[in-house]
C-alpha positions as CSV (number, residue, x, y, z in Angstrom):
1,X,-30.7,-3.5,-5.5
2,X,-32.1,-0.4,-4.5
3,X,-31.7,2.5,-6.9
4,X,-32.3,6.3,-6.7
5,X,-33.2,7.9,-9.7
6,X,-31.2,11.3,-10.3
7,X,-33.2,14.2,-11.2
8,X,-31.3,17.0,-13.5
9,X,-31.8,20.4,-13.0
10,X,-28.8,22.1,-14.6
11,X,-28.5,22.7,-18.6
12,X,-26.0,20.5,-20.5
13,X,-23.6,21.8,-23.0
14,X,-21.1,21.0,-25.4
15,X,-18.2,22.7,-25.7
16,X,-15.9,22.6,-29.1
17,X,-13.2,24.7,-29.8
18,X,-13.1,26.9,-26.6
19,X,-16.7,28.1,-26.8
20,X,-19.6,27.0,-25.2
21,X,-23.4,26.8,-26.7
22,X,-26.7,25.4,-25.3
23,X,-27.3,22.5,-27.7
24,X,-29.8,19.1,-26.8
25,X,-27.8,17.2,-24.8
26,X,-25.8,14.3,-26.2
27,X,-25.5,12.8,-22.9
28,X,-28.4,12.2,-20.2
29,X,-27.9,10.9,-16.8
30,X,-30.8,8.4,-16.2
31,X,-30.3,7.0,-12.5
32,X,-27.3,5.6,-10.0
33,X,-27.5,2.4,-8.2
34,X,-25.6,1.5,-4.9
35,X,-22.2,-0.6,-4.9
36,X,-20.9,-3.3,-2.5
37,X,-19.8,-0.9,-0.4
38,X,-20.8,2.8,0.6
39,X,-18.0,4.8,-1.1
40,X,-18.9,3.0,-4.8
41,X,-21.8,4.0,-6.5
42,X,-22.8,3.2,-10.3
43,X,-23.9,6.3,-12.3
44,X,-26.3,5.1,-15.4
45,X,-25.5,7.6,-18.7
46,X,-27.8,7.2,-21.9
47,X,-25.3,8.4,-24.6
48,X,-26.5,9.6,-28.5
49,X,-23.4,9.0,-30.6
50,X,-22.4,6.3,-28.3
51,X,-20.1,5.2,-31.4
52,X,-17.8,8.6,-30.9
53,X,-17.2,8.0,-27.3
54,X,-13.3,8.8,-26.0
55,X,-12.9,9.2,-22.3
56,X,-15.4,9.7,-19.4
57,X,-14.7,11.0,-16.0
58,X,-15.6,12.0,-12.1
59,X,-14.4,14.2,-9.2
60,X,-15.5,13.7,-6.0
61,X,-15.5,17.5,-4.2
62,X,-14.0,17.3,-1.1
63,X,-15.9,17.7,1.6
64,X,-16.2,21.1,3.3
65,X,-12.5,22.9,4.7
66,X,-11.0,19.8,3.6
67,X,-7.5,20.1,1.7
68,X,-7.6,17.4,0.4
69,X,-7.2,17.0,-3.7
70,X,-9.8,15.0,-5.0
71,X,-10.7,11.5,-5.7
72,X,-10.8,11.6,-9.6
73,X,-10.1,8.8,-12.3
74,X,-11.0,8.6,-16.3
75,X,-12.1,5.8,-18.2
76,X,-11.2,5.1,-21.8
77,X,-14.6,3.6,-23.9
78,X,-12.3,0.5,-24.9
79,X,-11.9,0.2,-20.8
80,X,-15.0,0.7,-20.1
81,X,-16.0,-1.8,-22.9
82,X,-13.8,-4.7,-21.4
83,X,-15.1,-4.2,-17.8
84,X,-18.3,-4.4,-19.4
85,X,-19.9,-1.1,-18.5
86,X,-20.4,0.1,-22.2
87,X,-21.2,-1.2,-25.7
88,X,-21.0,1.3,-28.5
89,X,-24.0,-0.6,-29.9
90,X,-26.0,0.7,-26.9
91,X,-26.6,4.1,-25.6
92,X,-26.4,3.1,-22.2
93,X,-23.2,3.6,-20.1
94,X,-22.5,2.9,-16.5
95,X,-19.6,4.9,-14.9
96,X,-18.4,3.3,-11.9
97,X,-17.7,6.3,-9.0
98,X,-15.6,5.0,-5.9
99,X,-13.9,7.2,-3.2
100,X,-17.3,8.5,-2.0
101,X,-17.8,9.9,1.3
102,X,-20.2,7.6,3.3
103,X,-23.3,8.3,4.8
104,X,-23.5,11.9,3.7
105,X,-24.1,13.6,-0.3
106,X,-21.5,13.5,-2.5
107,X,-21.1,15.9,-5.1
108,X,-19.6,14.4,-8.1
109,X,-18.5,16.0,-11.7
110,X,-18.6,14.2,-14.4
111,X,-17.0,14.8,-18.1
112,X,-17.9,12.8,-21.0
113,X,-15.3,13.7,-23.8
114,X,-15.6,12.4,-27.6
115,X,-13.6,12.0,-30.5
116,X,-13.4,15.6,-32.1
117,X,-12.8,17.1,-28.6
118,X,-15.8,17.7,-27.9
119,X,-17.1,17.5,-24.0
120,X,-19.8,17.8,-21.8
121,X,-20.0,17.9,-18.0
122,X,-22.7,17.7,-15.9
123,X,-22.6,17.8,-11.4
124,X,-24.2,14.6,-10.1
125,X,-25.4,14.6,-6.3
126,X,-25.1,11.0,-5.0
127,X,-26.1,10.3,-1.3
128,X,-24.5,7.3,0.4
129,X,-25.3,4.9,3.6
130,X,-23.2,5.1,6.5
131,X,-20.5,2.3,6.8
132,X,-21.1,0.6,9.9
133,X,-17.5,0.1,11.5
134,X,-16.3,0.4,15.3
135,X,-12.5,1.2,14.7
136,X,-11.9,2.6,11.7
137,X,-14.4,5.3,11.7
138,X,-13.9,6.7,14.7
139,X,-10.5,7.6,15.4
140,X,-9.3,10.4,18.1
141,X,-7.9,13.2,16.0
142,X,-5.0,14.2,18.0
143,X,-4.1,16.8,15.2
144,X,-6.4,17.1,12.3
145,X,-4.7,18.0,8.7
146,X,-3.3,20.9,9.2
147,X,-4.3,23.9,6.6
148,X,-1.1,25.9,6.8
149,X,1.0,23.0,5.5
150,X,0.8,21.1,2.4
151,X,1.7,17.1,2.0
152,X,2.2,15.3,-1.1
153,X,-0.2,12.5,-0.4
154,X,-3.6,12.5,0.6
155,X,-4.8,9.0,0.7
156,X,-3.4,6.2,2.8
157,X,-3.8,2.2,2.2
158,X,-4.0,0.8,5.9
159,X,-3.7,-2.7,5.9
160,X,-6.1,-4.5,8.4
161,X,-6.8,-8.2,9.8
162,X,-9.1,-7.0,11.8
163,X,-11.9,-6.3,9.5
164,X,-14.0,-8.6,6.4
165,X,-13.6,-5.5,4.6
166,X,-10.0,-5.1,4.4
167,X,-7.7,-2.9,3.4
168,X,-8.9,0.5,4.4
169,X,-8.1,3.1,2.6
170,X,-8.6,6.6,4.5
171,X,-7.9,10.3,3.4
172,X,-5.1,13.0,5.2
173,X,-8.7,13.9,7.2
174,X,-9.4,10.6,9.1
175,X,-12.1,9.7,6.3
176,X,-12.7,6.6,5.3
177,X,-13.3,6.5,1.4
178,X,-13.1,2.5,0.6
179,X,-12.8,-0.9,1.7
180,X,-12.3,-4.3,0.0
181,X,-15.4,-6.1,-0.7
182,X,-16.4,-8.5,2.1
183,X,-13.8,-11.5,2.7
184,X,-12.0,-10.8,-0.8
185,X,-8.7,-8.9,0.8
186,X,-6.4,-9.7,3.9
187,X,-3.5,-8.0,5.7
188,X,-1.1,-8.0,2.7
189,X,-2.0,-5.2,0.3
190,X,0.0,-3.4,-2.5
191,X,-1.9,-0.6,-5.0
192,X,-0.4,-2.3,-8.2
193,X,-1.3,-1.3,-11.7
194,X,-5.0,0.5,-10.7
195,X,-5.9,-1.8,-8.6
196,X,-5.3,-3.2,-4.9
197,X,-3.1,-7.0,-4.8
198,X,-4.3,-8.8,-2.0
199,X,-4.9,-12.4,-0.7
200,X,-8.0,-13.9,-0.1
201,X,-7.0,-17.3,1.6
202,X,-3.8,-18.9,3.0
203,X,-2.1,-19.2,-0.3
204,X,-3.7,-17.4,-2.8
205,X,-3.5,-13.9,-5.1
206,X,-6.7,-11.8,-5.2
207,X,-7.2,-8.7,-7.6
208,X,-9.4,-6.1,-6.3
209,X,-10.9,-3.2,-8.4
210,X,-12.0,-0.2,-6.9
211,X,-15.2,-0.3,-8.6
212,X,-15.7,-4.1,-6.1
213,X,-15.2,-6.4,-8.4
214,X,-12.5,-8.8,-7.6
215,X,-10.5,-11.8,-9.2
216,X,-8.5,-14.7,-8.1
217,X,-5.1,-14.7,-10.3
218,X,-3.3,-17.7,-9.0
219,X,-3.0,-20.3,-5.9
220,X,0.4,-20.9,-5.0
221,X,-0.3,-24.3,-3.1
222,X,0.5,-26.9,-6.0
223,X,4.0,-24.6,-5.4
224,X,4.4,-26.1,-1.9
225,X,2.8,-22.9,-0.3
226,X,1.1,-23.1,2.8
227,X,1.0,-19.3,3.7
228,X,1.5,-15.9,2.3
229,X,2.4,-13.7,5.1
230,X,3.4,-10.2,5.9
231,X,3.4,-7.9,3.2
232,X,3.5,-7.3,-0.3
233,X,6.3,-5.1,-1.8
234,X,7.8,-4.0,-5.1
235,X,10.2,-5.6,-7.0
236,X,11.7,-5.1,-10.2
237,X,9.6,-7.1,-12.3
238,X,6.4,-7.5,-10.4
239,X,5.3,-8.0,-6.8
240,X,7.0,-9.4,-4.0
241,X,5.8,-11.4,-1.5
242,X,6.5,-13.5,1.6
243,X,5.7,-17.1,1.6
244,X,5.6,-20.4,3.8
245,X,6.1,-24.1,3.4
246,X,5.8,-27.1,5.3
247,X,10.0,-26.7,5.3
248,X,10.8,-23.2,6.0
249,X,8.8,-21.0,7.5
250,X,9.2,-17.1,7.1
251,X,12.2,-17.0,5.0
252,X,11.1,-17.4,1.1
253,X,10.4,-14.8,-1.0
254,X,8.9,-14.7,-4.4
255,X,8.3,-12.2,-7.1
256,X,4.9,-12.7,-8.9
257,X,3.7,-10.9,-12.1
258,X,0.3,-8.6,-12.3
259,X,-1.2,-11.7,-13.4
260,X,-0.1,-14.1,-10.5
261,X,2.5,-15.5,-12.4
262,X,5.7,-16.7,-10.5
263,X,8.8,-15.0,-11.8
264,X,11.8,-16.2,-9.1
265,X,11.7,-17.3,-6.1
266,X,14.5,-16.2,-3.4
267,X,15.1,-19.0,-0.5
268,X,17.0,-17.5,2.1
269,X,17.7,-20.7,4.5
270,X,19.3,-22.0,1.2
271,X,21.7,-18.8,0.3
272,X,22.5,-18.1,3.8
273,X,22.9,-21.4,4.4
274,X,25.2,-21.5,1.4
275,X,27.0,-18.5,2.2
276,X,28.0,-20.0,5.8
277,X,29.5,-23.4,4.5
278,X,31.8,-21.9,1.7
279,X,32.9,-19.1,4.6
280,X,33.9,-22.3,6.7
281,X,31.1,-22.5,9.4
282,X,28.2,-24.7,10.1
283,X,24.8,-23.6,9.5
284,X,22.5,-25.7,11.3
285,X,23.1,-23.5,14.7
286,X,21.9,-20.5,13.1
287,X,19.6,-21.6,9.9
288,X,16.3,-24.2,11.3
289,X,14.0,-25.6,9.6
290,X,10.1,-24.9,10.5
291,X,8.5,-24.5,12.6
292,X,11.8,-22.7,14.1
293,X,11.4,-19.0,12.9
294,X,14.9,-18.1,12.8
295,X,14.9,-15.6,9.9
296,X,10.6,-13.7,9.8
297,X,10.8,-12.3,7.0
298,X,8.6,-8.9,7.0
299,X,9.2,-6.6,4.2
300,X,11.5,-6.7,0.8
301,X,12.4,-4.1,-1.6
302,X,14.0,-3.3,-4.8
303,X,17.2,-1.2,-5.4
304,X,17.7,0.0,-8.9
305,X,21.3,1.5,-8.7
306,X,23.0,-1.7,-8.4
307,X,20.2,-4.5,-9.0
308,X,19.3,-5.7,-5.5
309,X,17.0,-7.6,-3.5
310,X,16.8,-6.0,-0.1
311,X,14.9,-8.3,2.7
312,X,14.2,-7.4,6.2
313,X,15.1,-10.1,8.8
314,X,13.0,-8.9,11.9
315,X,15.2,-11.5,14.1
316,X,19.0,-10.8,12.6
317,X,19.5,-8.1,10.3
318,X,18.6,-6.2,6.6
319,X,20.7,-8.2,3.4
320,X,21.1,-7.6,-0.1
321,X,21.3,-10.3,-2.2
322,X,22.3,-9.6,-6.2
323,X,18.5,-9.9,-7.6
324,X,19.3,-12.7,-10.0
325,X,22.7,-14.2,-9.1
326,X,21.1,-14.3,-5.1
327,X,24.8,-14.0,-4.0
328,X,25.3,-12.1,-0.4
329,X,25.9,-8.4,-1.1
330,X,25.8,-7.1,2.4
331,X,24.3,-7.6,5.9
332,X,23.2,-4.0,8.0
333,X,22.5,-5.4,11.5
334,X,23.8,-5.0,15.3
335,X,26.8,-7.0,16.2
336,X,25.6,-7.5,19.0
337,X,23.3,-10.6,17.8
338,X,24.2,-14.1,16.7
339,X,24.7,-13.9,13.3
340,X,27.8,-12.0,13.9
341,X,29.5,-14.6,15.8
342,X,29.4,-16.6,12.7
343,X,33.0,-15.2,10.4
344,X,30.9,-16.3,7.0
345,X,28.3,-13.8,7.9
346,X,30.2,-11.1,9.2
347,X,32.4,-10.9,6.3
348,X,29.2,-9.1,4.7
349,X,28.9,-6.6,7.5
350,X,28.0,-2.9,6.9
351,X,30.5,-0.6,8.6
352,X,28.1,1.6,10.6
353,X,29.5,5.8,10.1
354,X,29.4,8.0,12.7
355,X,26.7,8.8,14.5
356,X,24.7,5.9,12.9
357,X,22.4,3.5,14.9
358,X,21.8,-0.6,13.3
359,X,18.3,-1.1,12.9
360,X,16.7,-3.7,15.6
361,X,14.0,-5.5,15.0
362,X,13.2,-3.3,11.8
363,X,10.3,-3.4,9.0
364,X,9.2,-2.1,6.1
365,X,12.3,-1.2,3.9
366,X,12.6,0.7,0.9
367,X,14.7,2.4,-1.1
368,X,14.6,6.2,-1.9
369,X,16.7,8.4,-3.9
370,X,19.1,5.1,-3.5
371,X,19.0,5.3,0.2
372,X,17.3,2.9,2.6
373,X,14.3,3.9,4.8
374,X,13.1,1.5,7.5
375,X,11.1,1.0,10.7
376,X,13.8,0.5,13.8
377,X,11.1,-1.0,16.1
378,X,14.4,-1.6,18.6
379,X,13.0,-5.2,19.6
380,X,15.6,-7.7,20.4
381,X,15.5,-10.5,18.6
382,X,12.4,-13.4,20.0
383,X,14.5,-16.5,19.0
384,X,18.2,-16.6,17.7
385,X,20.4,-16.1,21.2
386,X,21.9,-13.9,21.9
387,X,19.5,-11.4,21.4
388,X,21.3,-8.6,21.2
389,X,19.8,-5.4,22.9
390,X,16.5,-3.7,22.3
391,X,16.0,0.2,22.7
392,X,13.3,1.3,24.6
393,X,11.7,3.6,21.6
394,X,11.3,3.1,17.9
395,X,12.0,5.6,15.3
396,X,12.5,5.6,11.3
397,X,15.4,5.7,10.0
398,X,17.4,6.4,6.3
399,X,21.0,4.9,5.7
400,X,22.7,6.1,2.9
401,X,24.7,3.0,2.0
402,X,28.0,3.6,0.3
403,X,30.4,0.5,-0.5
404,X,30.9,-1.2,2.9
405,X,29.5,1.9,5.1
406,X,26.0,2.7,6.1
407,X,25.8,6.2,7.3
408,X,22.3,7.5,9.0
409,X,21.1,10.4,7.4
410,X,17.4,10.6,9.1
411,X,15.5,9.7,11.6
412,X,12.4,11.2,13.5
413,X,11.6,10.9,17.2
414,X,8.1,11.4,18.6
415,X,8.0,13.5,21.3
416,X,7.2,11.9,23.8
417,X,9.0,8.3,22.6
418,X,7.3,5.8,20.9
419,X,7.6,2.2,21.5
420,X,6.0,0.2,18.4
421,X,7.5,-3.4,19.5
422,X,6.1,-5.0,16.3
423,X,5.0,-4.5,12.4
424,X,4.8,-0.4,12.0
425,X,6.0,1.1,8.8
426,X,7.5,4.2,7.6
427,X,6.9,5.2,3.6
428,X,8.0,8.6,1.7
429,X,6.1,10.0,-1.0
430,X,7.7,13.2,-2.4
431,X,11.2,14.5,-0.8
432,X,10.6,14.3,2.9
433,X,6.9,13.8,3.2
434,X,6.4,10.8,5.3
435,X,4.0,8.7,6.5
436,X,4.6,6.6,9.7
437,X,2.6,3.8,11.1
438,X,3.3,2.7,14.9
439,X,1.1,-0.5,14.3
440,X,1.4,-0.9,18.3
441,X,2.0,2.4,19.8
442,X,3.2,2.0,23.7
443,X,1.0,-1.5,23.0
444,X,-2.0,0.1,23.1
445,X,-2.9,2.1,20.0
446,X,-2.4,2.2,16.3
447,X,-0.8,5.9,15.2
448,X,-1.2,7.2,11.9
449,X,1.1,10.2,11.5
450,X,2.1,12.3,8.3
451,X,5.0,14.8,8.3
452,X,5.4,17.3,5.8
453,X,8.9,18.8,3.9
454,X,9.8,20.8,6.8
455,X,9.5,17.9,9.3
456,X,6.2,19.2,10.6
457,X,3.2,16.8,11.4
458,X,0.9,17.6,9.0
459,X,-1.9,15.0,10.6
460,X,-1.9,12.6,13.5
461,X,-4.4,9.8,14.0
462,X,-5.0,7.6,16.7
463,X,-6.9,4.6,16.5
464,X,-7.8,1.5,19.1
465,X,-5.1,-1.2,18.4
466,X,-5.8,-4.7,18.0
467,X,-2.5,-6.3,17.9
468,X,-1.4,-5.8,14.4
469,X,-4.3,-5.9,13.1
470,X,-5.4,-2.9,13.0
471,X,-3.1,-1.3,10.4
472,X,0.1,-3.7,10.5
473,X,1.4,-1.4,8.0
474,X,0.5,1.8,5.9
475,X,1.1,3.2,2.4
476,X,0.7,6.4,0.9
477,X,-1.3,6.2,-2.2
478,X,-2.5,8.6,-4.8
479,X,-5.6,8.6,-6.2
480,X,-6.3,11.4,-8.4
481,X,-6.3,11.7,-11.7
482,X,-5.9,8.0,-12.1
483,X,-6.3,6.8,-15.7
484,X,-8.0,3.5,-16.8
485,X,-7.1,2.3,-20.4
């Protein structure tokens, strides 16, 4: 591997107590090497009381104009130790630096802190190649970040099947600043305890570090798994996920620890199944087994406030099942499709209040500040009849849901309408601070558009769209000041 030695031309010095003296440096910076990717680089320290070593750290400055807050994360020595980057044996360190701009220099600041409270920071140039990519680095910027606005988020996990190097994660200026190594991530992505959850065949959990290293936790075929699908969401206890077997396809759930471990398992062809029977009516017109996809699954949630599992039903409706019981809560869906016809289902029925909309066709839910956000993609159903109508735009929407009653209390409308027929997501970070995904804008393009407190777009992104593939979804993500212990 190629390495560029790092000349220093700046004076080092140690700061105690609030004052700052020349002294020889206790830290050196000896040379950086390239990662698997362009935006990680490894930065080689020589450290002389290696033995006293607390925390080290980098900032990536943001690149010129850009509003962007920066890329930063700190190391503990005892992290640094597992990962295998340090031995207090050894002066030599190795401080992993991700978030990097491609093919440009990055200036980087790094702070090496010991115990006492004593620290020492030193600027680090690092020039990286260009990442090679036809889609993702060359969107049209139909509105750059605007600088009169601010947004809670800067960062945003797109998640891609149309790339090796999948997810992508971009910054609020159309940057991209890192990608899963090479064949080691797939279209179902979740930042989960500092690092990205991902799946790197049919039935299998991956681990990816931001620093490129990556693990397989678990394969979930011995299970009866012969797919993991969709997207990853989180759950009270872990991550959730949406699985296949040869039996059922798109309509199991599980919830899996941050070690791949399988915590409960939620079969909705089963509950439903059993809900219909003790309400007096026959299942088998309404629940089929694979390869029928009555129910496609596409995004679950958690809600706190009364312990439920949310899942979105793209073909029928949004349910809440009682997270450990799995008994039928509610059902939010238009009346106009089959599952109302059936009196065991509609029993669960939402009231809609006034001047509220059903979601159609709907992904991504969540739950903020108790209330439920969702795509409405308005697409009639594909296979239960009757289909019930589709709307010729999609839009998000919030419900707040109060005993029986849903009542919408937001929604947004591009102007002109947007029709995303499929995937799409909509996410908020802080209080109204969005971030919407049309995965298939009027079928042609993939939109990336954040809107700030005051409903404002604060960026808007267009990229080429491949299907789904190109972002099927999109989180918000955060990634300053992370901490690694």
């Amino acid at each position: 591997m190629k390495k560029l030695l790092i000349i220093l031309s700046v004076t080092f010095s140690l700061v105690l107590a609030g004052e700052s003296v020349a002294i020889r440096p206790g830290v050196s910076l000896d040379q950086t090497a390239p990662g698997p990717t362009p935006f990680i680089s490894f930065v080689t320290l020589r450290i002389s009381d290696p033995v006293n070593l607390s925390t080290i750290s980098f900032s990536i400055r943001p690149k010129q104009g850009s509003k962007t807050r920066p890329i930063s994360a700190t190391y503990s020595s005892a992290y640094l130790q597992n990962a295998g980057y340090f031995q207090p044996n050894s002066s030599k360190l190795t401080l992993p630096v991700f978030g990097l701009y491609q093919g440009r220099q990055n200036t980087v600041t790094v702070t090496i802190t010991f115990n006492g409270g004593a620290t020492q920071q030193n600027r680090v140039n690092i020039t990286t190649a260009a990442y090679v990519d036809g889609t993702f680095t060359s969107p049209t910027i139909v509105q750059p970040r605007s600088t009169t606005t601010t947004i809670s988020y800067d960062y945003i996990l797109m998640k891609a099947s149309t790339t090796a190097d999948t997810p992508v994660i971009i910054d609020s200026d159309a940057e991209v600043r890192w990608v899963g190594s090479v064949g080691r991530g797939g279209q179902q992505a979740l930042f989960y305890q500092n690092g990205i959850y991902s799946t790197d065949s049919a039935t299998s959990l991956v681990r990816l570090e931001f620093d490129g290293r990556s693990t397989t936790l678990a394969d979930y075929a011995s299970l009866g798994v012969t797919g993991i699908h969709h997207n990853f969401d989180y759950g009270r206890d872990g991550i959730l996920i949406d699985v296949d077997t040869a039996a059922w396809l798109e309509s199991i759930n599980m919830e899996v620890d941050g070690l791949g471990n399988v915590l409960r398992t939620w079969n909705l062809a089963d509950i439903i199944s059993a809900a219909m029977v003790a309400g007096g009516d026959d299942p088998s017109g309404f629940v089929f087994p694979a390869p029928t996809d009555w129910f496609h699954n596409n995004a679950t949630t958690y809600r706190p406030s009364d312990d439920s599992f949310i899942v979105s039903s793209r073909e029928n409706f949004v349910i809440a099942l009682d997270y450990d019981t799995q008994a039928i809560k509610w059902i939010l869906g238009a009346t106009d499709k089959h599952w109302y016809q059936y009196r065991s289902l509609r029993k669960f029925a939402l009231k809609l209040g006034p001047d509220t909309l059903a979601p159609v066709g709907q992904h991504a839910v969540s739950i903020v500040d108790d209330n439920l956000l969702l795509f409405d993609n308005g697409t009639a159903s594909l296979t239960q009849m009757p289909t019930g109508m589709g709307r010729t735009y999609s839009a998000p929407r919030k419900y707040a849901i109060s005993g029986k009653t849903a009542t919408e209390i937001y929604h947004y409308l591009s102007d002109p309408a947007t029709k995303s027929s499929f995937c799409s997501s909509v996410y908020e970070d802080a209080t109204d601070n969005y971030l919407i995904d049309y995965a298939q804008a009027d079928g042609l393009y993939c939109d990336i558009v954040g809107l700030d407190a005051s409903g404002a777009v604060a960026f808007y992104f267009q990229y080429v769209a491949d299907g789904c593939g190109t972002a099927f979804n999109a989180n918000p993500l955060h990634l300053e000041n992370l901490q690694f212990d």
